[in-house]
N, CA, C and O atoms as a GROMACS GRO file, in nm:
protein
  580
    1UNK      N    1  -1.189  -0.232   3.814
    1UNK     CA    2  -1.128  -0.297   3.698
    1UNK      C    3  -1.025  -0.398   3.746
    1UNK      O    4  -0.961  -0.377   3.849
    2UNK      N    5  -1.012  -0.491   3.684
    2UNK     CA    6  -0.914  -0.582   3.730
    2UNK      C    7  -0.790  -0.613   3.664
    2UNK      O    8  -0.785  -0.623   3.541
    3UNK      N    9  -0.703  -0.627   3.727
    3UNK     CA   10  -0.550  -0.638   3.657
    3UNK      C   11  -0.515  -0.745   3.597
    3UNK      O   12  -0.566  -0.852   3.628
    4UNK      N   13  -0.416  -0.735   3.495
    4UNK     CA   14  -0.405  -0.836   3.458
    4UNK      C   15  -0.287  -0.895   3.526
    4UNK      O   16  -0.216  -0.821   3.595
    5UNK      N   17  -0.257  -1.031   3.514
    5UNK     CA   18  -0.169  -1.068   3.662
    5UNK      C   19  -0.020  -1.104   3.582
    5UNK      O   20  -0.033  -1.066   3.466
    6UNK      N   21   0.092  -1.153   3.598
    6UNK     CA   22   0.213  -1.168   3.527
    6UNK      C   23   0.189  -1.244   3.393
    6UNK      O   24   0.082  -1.289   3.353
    7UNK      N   25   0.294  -1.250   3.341
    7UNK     CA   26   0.280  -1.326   3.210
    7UNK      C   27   0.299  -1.443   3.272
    7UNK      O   28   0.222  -1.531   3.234
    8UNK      N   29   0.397  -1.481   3.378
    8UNK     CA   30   0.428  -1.622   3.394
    8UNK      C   31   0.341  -1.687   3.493
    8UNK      O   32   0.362  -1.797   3.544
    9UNK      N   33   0.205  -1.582   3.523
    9UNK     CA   34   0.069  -1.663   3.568
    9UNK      C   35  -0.017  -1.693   3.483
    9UNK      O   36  -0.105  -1.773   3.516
   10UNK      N   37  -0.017  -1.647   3.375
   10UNK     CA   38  -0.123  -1.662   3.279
   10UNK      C   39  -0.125  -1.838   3.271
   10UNK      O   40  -0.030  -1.915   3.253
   11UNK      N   41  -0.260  -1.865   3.291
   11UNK     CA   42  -0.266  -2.008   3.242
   11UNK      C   43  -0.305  -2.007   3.064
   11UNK      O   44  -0.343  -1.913   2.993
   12UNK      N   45  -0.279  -2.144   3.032
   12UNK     CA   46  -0.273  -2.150   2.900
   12UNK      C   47  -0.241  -2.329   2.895
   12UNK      O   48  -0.208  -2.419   2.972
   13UNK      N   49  -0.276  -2.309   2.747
   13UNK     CA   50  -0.253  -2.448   2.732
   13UNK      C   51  -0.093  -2.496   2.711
   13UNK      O   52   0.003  -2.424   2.686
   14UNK      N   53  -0.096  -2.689   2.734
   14UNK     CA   54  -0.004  -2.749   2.709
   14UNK      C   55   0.032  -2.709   2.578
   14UNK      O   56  -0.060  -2.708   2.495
   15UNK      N   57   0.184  -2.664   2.531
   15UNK     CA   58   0.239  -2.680   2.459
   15UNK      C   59   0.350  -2.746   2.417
   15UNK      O   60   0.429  -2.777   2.506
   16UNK      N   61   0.386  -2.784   2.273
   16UNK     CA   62   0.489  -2.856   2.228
   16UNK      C   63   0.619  -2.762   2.190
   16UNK      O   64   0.632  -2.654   2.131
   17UNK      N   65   0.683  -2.830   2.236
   17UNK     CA   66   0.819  -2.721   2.237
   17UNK      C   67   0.834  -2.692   2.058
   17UNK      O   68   0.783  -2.749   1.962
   18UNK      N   69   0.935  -2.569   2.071
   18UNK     CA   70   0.935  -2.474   1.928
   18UNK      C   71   0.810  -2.426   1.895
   18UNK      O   72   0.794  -2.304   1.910
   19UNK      N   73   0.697  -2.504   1.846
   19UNK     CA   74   0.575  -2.477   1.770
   19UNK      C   75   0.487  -2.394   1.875
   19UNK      O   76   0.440  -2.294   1.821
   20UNK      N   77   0.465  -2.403   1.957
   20UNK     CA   78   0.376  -2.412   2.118
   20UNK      C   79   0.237  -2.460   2.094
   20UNK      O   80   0.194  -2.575   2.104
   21UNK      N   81   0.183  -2.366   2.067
   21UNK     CA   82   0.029  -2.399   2.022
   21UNK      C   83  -0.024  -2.441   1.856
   21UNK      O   84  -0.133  -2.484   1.818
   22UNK      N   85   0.082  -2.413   1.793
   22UNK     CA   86   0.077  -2.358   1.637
   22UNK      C   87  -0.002  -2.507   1.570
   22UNK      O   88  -0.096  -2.490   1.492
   23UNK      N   89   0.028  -2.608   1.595
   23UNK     CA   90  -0.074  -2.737   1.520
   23UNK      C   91  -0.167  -2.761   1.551
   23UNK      O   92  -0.245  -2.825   1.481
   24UNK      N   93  -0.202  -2.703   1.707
   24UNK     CA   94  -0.318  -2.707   1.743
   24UNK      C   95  -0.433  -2.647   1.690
   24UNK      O   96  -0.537  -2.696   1.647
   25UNK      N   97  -0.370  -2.467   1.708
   25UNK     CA   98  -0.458  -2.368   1.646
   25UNK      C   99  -0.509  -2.429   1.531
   25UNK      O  100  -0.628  -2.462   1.532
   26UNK      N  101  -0.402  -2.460   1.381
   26UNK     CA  102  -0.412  -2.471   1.278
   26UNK      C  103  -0.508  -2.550   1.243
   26UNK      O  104  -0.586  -2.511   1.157
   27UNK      N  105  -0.529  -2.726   1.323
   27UNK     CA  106  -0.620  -2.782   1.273
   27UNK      C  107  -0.759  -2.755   1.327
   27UNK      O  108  -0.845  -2.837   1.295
   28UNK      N  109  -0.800  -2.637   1.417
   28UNK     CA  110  -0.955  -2.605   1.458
   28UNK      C  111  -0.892  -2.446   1.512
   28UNK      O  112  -0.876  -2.426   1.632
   29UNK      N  113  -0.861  -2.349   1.416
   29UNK     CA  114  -0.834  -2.205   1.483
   29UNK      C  115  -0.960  -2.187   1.603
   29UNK      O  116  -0.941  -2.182   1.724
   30UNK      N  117  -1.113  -2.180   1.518
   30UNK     CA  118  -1.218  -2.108   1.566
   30UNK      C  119  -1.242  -2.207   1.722
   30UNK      O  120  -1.288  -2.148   1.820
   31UNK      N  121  -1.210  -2.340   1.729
   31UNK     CA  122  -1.234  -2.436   1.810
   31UNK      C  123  -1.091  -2.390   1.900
   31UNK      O  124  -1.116  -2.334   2.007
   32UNK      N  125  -1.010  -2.400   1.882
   32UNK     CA  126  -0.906  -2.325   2.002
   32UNK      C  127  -0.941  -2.207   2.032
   32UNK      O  128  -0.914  -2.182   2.150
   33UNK      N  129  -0.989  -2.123   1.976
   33UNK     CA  130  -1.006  -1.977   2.080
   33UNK      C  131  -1.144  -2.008   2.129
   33UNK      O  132  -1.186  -1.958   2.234
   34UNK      N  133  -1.183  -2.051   2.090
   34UNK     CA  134  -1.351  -2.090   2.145
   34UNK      C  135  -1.330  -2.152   2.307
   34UNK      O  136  -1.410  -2.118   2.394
   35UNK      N  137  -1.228  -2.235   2.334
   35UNK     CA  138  -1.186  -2.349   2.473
   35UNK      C  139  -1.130  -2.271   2.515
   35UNK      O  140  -1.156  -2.271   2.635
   36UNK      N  141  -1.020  -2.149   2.478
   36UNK     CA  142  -0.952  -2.087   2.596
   36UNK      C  143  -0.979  -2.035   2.730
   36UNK      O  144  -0.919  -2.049   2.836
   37UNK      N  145  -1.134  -1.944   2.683
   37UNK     CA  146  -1.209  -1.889   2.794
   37UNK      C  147  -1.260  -1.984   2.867
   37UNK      O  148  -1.250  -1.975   2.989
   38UNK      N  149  -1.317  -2.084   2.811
   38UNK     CA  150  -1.381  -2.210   2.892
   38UNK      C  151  -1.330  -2.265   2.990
   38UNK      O  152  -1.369  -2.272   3.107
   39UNK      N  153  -1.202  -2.324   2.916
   39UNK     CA  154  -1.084  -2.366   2.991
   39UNK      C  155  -1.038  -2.318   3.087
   39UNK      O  156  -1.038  -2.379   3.195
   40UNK      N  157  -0.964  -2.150   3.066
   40UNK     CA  158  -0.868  -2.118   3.131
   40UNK      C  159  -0.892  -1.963   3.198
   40UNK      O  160  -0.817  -1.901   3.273
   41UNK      N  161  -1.033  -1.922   3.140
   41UNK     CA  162  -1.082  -1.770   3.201
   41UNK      C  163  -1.037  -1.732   3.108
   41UNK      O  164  -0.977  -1.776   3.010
   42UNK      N  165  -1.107  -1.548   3.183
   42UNK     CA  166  -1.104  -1.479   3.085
   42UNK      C  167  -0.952  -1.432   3.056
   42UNK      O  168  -0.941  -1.344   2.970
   43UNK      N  169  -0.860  -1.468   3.103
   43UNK     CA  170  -0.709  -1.444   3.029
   43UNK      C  171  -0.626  -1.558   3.021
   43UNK      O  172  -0.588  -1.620   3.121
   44UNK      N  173  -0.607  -1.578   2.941
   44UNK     CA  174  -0.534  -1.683   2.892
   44UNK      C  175  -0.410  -1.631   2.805
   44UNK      O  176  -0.399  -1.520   2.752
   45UNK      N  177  -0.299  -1.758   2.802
   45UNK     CA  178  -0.151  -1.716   2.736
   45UNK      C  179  -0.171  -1.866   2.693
   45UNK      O  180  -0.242  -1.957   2.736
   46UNK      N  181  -0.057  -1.855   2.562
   46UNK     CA  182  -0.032  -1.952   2.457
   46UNK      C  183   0.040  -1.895   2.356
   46UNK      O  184   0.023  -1.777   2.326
   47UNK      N  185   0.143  -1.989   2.283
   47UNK     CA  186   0.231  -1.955   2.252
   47UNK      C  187   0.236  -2.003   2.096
   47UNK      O  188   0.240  -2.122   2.067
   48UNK      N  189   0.235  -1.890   1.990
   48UNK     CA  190   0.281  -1.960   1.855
   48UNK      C  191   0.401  -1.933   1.788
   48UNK      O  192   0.440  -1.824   1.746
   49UNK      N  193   0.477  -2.082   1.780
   49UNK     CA  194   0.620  -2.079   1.732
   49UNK      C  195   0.714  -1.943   1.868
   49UNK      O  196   0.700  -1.949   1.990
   50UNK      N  197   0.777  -1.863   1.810
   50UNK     CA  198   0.836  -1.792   1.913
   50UNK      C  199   0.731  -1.640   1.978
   50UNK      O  200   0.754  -1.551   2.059
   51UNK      N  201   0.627  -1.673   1.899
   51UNK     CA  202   0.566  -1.516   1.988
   51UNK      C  203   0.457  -1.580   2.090
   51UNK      O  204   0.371  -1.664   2.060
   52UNK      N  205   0.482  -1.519   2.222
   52UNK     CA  206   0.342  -1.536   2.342
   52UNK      C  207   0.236  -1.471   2.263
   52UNK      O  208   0.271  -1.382   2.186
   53UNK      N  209   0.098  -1.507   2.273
   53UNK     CA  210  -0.016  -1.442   2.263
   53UNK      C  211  -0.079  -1.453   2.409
   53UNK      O  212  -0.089  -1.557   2.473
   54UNK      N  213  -0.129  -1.297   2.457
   54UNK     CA  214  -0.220  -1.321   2.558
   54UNK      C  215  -0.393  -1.306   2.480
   54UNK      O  216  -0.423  -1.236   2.383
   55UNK      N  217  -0.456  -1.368   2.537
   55UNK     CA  218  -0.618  -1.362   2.486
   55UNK      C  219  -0.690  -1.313   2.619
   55UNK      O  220  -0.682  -1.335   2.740
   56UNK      N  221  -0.774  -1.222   2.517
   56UNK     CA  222  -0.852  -1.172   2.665
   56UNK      C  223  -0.963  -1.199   2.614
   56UNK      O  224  -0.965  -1.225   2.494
   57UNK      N  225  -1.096  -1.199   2.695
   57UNK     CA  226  -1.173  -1.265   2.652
   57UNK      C  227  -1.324  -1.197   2.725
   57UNK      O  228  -1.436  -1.212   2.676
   58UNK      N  229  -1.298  -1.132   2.833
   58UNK     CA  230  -1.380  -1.028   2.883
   58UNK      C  231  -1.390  -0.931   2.829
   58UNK      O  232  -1.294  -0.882   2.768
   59UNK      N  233  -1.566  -0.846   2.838
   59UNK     CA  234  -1.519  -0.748   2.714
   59UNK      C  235  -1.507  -0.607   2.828
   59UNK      O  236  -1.508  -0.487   2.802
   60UNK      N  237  -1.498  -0.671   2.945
   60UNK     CA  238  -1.441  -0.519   2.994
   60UNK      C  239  -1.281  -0.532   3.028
   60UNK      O  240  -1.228  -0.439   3.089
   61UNK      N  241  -1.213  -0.632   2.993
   61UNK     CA  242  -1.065  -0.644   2.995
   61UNK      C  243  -1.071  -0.601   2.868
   61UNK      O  244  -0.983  -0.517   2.851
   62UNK      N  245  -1.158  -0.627   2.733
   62UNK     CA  246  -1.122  -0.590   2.583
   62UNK      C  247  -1.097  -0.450   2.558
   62UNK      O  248  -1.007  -0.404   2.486
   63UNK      N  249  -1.187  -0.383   2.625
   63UNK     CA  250  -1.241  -0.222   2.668
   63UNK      C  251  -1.094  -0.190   2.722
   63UNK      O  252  -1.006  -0.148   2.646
   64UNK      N  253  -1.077  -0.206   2.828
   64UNK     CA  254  -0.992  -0.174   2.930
   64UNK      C  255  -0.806  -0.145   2.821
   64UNK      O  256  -0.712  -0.066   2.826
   65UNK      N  257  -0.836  -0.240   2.756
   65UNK     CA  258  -0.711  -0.236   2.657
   65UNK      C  259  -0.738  -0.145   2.568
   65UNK      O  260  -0.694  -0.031   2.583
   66UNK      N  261  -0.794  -0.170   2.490
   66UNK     CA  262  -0.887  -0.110   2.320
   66UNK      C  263  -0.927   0.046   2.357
   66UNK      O  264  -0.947   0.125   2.266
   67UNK      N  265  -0.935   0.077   2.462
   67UNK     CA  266  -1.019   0.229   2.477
   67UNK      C  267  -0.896   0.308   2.587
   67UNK      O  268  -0.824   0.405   2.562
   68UNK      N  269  -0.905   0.222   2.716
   68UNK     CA  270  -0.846   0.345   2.797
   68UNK      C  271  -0.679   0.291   2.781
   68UNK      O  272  -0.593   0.362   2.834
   69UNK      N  273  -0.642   0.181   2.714
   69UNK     CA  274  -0.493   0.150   2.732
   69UNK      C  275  -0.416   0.140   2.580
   69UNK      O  276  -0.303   0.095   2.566
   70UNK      N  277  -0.512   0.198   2.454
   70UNK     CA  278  -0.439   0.193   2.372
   70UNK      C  279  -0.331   0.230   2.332
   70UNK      O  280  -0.292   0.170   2.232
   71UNK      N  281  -0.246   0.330   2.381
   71UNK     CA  282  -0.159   0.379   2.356
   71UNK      C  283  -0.043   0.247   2.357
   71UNK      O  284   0.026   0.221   2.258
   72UNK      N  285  -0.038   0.188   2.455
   72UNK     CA  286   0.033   0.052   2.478
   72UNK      C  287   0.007  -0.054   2.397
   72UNK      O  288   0.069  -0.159   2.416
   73UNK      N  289  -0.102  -0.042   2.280
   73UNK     CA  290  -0.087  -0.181   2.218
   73UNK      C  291  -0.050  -0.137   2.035
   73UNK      O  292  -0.072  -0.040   1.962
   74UNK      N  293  -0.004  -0.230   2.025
   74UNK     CA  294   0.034  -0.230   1.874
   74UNK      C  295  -0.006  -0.383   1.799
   74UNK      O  296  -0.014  -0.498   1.843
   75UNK      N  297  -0.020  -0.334   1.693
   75UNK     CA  298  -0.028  -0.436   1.608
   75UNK      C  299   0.134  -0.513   1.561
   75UNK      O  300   0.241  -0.456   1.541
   76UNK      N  301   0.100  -0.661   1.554
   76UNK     CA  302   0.201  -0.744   1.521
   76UNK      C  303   0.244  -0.787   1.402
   76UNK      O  304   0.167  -0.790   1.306
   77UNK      N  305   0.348  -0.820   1.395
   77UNK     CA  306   0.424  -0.882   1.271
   77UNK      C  307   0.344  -0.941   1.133
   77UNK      O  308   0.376  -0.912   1.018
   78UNK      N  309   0.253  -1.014   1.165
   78UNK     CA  310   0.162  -1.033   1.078
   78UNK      C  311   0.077  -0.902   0.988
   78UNK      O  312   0.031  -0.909   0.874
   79UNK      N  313   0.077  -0.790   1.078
   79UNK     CA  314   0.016  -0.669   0.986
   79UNK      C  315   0.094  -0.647   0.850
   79UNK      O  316   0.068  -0.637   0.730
   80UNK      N  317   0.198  -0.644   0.928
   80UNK     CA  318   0.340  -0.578   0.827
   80UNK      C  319   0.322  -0.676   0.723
   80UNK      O  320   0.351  -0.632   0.612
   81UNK      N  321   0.287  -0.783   0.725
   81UNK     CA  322   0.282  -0.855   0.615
   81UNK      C  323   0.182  -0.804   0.517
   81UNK      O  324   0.199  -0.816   0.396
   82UNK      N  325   0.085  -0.751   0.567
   82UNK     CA  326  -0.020  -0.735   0.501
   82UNK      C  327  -0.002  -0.600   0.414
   82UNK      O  328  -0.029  -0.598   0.294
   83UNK      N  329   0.041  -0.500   0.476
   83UNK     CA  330   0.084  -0.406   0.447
   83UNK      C  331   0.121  -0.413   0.260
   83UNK      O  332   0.052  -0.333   0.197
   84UNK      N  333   0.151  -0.440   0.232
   84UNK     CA  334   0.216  -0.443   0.067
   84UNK      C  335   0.099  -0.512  -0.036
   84UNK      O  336   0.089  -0.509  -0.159
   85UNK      N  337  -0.030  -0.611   0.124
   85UNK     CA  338  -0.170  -0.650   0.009
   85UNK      C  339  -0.245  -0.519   0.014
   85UNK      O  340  -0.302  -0.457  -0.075
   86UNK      N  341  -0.232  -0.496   0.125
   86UNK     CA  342  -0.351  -0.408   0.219
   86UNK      C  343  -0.347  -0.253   0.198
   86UNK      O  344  -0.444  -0.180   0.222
   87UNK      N  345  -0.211  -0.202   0.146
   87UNK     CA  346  -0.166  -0.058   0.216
   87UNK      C  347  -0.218  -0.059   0.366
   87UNK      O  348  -0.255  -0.145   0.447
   88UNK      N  349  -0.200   0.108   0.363
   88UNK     CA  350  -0.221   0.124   0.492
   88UNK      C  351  -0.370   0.216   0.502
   88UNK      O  352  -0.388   0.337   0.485
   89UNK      N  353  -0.456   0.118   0.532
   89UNK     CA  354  -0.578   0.149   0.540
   89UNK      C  355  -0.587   0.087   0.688
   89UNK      O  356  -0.502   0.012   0.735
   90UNK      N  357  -0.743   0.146   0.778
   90UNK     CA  358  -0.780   0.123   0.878
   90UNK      C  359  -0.720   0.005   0.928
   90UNK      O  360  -0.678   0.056   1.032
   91UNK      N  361  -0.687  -0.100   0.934
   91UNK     CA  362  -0.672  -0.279   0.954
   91UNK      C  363  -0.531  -0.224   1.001
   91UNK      O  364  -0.478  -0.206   1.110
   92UNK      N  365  -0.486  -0.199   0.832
   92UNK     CA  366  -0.315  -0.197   0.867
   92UNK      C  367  -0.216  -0.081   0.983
   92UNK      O  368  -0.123  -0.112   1.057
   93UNK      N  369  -0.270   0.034   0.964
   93UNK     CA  370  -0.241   0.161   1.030
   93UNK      C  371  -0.267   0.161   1.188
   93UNK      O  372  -0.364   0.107   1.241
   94UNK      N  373  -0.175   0.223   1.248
   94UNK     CA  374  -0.144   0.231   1.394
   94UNK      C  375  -0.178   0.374   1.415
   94UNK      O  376  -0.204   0.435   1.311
   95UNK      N  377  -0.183   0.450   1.537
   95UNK     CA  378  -0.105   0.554   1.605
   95UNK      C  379  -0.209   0.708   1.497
   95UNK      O  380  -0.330   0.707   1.474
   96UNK      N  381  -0.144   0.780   1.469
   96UNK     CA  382  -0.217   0.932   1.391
   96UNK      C  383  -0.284   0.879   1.277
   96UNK      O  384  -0.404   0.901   1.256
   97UNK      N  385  -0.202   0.799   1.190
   97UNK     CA  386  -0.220   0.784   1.078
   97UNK      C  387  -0.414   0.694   1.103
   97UNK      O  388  -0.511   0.735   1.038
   98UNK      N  389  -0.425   0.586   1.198
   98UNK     CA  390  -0.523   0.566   1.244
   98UNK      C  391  -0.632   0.592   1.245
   98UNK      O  392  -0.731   0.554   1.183
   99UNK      N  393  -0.603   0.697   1.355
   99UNK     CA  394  -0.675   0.779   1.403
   99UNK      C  395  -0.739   0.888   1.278
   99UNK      O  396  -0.854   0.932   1.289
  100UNK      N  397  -0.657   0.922   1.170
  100UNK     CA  398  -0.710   1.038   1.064
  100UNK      C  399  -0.806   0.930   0.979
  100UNK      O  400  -0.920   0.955   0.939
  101UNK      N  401  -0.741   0.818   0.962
  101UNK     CA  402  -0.850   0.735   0.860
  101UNK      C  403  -0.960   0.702   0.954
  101UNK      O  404  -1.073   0.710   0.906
  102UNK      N  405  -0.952   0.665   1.079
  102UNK     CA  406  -1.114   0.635   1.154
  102UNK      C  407  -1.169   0.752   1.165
  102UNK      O  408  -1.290   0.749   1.185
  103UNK      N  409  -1.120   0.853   1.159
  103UNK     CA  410  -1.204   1.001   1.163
  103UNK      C  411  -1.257   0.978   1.029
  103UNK      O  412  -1.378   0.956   1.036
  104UNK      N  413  -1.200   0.974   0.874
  104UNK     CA  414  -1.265   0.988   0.794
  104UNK      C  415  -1.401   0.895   0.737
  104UNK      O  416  -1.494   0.901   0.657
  105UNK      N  417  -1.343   0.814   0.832
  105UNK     CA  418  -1.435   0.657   0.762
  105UNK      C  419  -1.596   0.679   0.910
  105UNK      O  420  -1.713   0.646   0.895
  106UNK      N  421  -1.558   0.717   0.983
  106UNK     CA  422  -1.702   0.755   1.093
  106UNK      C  423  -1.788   0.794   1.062
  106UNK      O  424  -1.894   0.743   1.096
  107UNK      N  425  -1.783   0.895   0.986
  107UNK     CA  426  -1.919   0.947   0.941
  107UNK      C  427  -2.056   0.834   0.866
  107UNK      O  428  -2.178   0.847   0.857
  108UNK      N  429  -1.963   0.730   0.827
  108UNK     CA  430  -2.034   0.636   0.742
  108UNK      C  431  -2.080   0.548   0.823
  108UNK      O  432  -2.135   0.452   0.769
  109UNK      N  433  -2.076   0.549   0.941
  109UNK     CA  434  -2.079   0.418   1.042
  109UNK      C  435  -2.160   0.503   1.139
  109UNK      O  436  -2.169   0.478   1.259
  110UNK      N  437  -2.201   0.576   1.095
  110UNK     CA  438  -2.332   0.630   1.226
  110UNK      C  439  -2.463   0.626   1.169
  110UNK      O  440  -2.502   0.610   1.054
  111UNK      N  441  -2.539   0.651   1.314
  111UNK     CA  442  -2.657   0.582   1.295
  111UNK      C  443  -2.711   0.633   1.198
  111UNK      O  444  -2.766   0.547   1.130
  112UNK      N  445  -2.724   0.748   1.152
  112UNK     CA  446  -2.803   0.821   1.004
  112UNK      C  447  -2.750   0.758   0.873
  112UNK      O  448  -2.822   0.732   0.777
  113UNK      N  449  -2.649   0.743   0.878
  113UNK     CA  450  -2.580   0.672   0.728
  113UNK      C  451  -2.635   0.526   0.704
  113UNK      O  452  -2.676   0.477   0.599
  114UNK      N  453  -2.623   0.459   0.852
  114UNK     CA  454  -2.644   0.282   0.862
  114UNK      C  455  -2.779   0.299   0.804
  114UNK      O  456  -2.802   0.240   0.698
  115UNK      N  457  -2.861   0.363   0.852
  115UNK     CA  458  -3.040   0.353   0.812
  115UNK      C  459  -3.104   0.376   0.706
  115UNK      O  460  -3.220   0.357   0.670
  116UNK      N  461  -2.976   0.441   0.641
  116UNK     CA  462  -2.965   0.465   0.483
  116UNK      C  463  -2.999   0.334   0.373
  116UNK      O  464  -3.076   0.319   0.278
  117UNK      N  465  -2.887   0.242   0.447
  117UNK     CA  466  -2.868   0.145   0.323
  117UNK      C  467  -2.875   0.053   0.482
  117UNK      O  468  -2.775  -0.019   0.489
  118UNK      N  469  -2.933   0.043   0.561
  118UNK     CA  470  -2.991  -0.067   0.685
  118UNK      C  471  -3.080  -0.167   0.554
  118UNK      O  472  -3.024  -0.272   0.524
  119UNK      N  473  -3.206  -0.137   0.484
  119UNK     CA  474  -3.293  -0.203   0.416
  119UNK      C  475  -3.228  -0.247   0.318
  119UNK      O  476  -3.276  -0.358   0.293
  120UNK      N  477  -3.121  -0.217   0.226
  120UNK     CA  478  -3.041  -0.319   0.100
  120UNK      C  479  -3.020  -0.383   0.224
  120UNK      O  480  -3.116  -0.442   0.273
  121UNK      N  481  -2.900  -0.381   0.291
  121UNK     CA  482  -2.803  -0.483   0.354
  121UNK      C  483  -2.978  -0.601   0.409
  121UNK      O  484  -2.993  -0.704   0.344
  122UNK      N  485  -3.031  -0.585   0.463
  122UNK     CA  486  -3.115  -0.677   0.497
  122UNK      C  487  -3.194  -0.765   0.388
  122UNK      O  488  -3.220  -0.885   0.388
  123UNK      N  489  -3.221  -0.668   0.300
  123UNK     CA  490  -3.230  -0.742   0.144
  123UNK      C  491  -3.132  -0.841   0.104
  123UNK      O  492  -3.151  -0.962   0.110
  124UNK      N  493  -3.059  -0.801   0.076
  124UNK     CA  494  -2.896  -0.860   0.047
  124UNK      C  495  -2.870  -1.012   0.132
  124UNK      O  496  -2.814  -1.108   0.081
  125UNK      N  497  -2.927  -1.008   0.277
  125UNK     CA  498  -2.904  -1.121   0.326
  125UNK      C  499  -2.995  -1.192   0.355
  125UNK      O  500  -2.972  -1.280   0.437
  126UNK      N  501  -3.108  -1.181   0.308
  126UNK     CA  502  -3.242  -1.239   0.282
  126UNK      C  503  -3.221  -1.330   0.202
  126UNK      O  504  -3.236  -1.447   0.236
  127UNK      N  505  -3.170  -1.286   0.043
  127UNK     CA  506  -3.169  -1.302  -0.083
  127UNK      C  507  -3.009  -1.439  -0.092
  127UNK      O  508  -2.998  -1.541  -0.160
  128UNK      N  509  -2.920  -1.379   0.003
  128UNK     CA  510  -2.833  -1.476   0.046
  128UNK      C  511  -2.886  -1.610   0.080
  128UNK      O  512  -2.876  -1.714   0.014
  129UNK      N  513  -2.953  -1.590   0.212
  129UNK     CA  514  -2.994  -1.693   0.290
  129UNK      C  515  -3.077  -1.757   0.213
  129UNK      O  516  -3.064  -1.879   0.204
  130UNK      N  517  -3.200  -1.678   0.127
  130UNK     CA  518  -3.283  -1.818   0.045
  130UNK      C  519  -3.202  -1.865  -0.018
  130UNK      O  520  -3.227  -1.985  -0.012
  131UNK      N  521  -3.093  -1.849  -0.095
  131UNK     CA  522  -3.021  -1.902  -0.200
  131UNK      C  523  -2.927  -2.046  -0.132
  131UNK      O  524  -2.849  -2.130  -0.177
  132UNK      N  525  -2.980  -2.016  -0.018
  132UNK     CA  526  -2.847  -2.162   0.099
  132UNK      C  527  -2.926  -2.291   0.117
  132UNK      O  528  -3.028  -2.307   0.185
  133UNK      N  529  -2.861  -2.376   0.046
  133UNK     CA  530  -2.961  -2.490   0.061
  133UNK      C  531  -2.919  -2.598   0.178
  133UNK      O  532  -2.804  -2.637   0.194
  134UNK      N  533  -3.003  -2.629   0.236
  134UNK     CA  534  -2.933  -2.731   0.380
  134UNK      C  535  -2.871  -2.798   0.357
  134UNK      O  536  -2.891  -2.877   0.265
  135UNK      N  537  -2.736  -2.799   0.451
  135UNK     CA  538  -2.630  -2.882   0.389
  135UNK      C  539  -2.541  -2.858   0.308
  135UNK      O  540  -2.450  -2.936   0.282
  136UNK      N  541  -2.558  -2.737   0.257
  136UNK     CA  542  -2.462  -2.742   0.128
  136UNK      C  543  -2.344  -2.659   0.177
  136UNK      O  544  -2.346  -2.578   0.270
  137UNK      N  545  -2.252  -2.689   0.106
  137UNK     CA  546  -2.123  -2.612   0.126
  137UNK      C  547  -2.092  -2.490   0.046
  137UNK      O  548  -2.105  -2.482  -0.077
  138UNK      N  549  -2.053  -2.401   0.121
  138UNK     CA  550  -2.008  -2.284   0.034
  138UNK      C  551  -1.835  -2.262   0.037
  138UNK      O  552  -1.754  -2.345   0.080
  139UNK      N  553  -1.812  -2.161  -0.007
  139UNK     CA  554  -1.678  -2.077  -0.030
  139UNK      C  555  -1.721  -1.962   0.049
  139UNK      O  556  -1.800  -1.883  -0.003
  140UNK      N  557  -1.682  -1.944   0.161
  140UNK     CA  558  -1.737  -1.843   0.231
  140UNK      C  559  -1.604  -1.737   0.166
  140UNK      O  560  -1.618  -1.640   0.092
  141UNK      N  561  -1.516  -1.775   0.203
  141UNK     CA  562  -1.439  -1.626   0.109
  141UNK      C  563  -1.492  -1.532  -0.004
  141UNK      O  564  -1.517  -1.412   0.003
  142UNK      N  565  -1.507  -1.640  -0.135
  142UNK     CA  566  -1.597  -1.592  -0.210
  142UNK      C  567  -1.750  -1.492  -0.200
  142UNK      O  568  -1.766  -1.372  -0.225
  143UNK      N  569  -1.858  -1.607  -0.149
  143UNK     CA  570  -1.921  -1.516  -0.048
  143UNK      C  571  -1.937  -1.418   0.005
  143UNK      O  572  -2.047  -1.365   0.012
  144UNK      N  573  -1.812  -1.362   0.065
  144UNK     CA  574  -1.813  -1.208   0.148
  144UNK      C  575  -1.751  -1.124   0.052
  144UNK      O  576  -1.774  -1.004   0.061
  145UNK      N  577  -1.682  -1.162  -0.031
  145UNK     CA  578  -1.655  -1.112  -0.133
  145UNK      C  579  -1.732  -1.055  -0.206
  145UNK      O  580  -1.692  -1.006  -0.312
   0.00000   0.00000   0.00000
């Protein structure tokens, strides 16, 4: 497994002082995280307004965090925001509380349950997709909604 190396090696992009990355992200989010790995490997640092973000981008550095190093990560400032749309359901929740809602919500996410309703959901996006005409624009919010 490989380490991750200091914060003040992490390459990353040029930033503008105060903001760091923040106008960048904003005008192409999916197009800035898309160049990081390209750019800069699989770990990269960049900075919005006053918080560092590191991006990892390997999925055995993703693993390496997410499975054997979770205890060390937490969710950020932005959750808490959500918190008062969201409660504290799976997204929002850290730590036990977590852990009791992904216990309850598993059962539904295995393979006997998925194969259940596998044939709607494929229906469902059949019935989507003919309905998309080339070119056209949607409301994807709406949409997933």
């Amino acid at each position: 497994m490989r380490r991750l190396p200091e914060r003040a090696l992490l390459p990353g992009p040029v930033e503008t002082p105060v903001v760091g990355s923040l106008v960048t992200f904003a005008k192409d989010p999916l197009g800035f995280l898309c160049e990081l790995p390209k750019t800069y490997g699989d770990i990269a640092s960049y900075r919005m307004a006053d918080m560092r973000v590191v991006a990892l981008s390997h999925p055995d550095l993703i693993e390496e965090l997410l499975l054997r190093n979770h205890q060390i990560t937490h969710k950020d400032a932005i959750y808490e925001l959500l918190h008062p749309l969201l409660g504290e359901g799976l997204l929002t929740s850290e730590d036990d509380k977590w852990r009791a809602q992904r216990k309850l919500a598993a059962p539904s996410l295995s393979r006997r349950h998925v194969e259940l309703y596998a044939n709607t959901m494929v229906e469902c996006a059949r019935d989507f997709a003919a309905g998309l005409g080339h070119g056209s624009v949607r409301e994807l919010h709406a949409d997933m909604g």
